[in-house]
N, C-alpha and C positions, 0 to 999 in steps of 0.2 A: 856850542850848544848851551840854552838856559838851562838853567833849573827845571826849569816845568816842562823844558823838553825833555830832560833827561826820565823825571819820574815820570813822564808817560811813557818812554820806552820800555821801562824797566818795569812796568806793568804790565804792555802788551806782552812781554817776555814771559814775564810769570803768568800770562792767560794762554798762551802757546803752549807752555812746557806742561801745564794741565792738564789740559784737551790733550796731550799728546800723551802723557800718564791714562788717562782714562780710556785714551782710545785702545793703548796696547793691553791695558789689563780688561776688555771685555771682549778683545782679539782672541786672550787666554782663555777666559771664559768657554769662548764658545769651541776652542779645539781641544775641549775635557780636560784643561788646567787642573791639578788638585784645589787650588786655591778658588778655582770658579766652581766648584761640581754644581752649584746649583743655578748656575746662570742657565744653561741650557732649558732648565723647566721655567724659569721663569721669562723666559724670550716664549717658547711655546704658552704658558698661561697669560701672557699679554696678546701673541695672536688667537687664542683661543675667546679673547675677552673681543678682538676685535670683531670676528666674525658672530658669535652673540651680536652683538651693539648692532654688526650690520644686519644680523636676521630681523632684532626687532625694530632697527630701519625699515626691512621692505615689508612687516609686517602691518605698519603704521601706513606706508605707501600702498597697501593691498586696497584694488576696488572694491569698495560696498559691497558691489553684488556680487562678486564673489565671494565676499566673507559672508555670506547672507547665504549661500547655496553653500558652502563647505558646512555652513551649523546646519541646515537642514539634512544635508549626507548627514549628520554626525547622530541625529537627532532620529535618524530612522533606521541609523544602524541600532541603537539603540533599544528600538522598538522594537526589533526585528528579532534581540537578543532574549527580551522579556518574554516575547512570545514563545521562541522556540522552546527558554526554560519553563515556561508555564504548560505548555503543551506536554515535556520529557514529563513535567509534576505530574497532570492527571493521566497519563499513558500507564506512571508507574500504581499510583491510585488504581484504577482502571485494573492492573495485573493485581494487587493487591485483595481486590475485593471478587476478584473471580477466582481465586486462591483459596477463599473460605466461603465460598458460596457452594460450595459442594454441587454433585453432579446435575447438569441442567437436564428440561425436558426431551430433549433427542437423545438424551446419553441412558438415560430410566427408560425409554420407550424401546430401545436398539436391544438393552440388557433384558429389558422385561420378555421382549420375542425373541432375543436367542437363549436366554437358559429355560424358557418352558416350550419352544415348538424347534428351533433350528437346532440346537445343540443334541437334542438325542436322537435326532434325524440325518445329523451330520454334514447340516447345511447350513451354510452364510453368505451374509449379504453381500450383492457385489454391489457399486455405486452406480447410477445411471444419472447423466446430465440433468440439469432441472433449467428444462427453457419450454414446458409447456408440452414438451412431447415424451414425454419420460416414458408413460404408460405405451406408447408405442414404439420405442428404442427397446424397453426391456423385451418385448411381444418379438422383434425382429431380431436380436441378439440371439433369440433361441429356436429360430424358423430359416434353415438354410436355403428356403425358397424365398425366405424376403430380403432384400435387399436396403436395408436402414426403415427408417421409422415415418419415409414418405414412401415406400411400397405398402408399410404396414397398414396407413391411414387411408390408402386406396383398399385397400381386403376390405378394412372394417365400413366402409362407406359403402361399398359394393354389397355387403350382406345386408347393412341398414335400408338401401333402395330399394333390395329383393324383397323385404320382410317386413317391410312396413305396416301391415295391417298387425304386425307379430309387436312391435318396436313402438310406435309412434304414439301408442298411449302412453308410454313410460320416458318419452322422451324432453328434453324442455329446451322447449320451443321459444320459450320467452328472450325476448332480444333476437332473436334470429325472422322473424315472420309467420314462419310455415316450414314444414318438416322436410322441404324438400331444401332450403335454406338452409336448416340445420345439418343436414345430408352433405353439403358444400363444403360449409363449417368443416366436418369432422375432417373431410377429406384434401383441404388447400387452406386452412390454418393452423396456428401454432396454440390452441385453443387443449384447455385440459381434458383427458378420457376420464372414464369412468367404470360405474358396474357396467349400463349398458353397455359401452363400447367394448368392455372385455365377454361380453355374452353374442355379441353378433361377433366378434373374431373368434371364440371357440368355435361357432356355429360354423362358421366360412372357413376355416382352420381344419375341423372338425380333429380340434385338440381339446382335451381339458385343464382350463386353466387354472391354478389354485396359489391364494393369497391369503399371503400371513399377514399381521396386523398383533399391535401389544392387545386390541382390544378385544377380544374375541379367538373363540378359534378359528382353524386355516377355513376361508370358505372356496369347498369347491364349484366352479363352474363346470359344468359340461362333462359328467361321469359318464356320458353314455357314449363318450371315446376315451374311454382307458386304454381298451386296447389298441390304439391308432399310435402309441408313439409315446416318448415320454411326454410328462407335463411340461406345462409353462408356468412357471415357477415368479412370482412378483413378492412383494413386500411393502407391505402399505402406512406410509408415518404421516402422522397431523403434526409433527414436529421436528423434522427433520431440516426443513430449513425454513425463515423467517418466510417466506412468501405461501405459505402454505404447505397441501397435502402433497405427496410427493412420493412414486414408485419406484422403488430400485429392483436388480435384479437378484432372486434364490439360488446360487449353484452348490453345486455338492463340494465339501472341503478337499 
């Protein structure tokens, strides 16, 4: 063997016996060697780097339009977030200033007719739905011959027909035609009563009806059946709820 054959063996030897040193000491390494303790995180922080690298691999590989609809999701979730805190803002706003606004108009008008007529009388207000037929709901809650607040509007239609020449000057007629139109009205809409229509239902009744109100005292209708039975008892607010005047019903406490 030459010379220059020999020092290449004896360098492939010393490149073997290397590789073969390295290989056993990161064998160690990795079966929790003292001498490696920290190989094991550093094999995991190089695949931790790899999958990184790949993420923002397929990031770069991401279609267009897909990246273009992911920022618009991102971009309305966002909107979505503004609002809803904006919204929580003035809700609490909103509580805040109804907080020191002290007591509104329904609340002064409820208090003002029970401590000067209902409270030493010993009567308060019960609530009656408000969809236009209130004054006839309260009339039929307390007439065990009517049966809800469409028997009541048939009474009161039926007296209005009979007594017409009695009724139909005071009645208003505007928007309806003619009296006998308005006669319909009372009886097959959901249309608001009134003085008239509680003066032809005492009369058809023949109850007397009497209504409190902050503004005024109680007005009775129809005294000349007191003794027919008890009253019909109403309660009359111009602010009770936003959509207007509004009758509930008087029972005894």
């Amino acid at each position: 063997m030459s010379a220059v054959e020999r020092e290449y063996a004896t360098k492939e030897e010393e490149i073997l016996e290397r590789h073969k040193a390295e290989i056993a000491a990161l064998g160690s390494r990795g079966n929790g060697g003292d001498e490696g303790g920290g190989g094991k995180e550093e094999v995991e922080a190089e695949a931790c780097g790899d999958r990184s690298n790949q993420e923002e691999a397929n990031d770069m590989a991401e279609d267009p339009g897909e990246a273009k609809r992911r920022k618009a999701q991102e971009k309305a979730r966002r909107k979505r977030e503004k609002a809803r805190e904006k919204e929580r803002r003035r809700e609490e706003e909103i509580a805040e200033e109804l907080a020191h606004a002290g007591p509104s108009k329904r609340e002064l008008e409820i208090v003002a007719m029970t401590e000067v007529y209902l409270d030493p009388r010993g009567l308060t207000i019960q609530e009656v739905e408000a969809d236009g037929n209130c004054l006839y709901r309260g009339v039929a809650e307390q007439c065990l011959d009517l049966e809800g607040y469409v028997a009541a509007r048939s009474v009161c239609a039926e007296a209005l027909a009979e007594g017409e020449e009695e009724y139909a000057p005071f009645a208003e007629t505007h928007g309806h035609g003619s009296y006998e139109a308005y006669v319909e009205k009372v009886r097959n809409s959901s249309e608001w009563g009134g003085h008239l229509e509680l003066r032809a239902l005492s009369h058809k009744l023949r109850r007397t009806v009497v209504v409190y109100s902050a503004e005024a005292v109680p007005l009775r209708i129809g005294e000349e059946f007191t003794d027919n039975g008890e009253e019909i008892r109403l309660s009359f607010h111009r602010h009770y709820y936003a959509l207007g005047e509004h009758y509930n019903v008087v029972v005894s406490k």
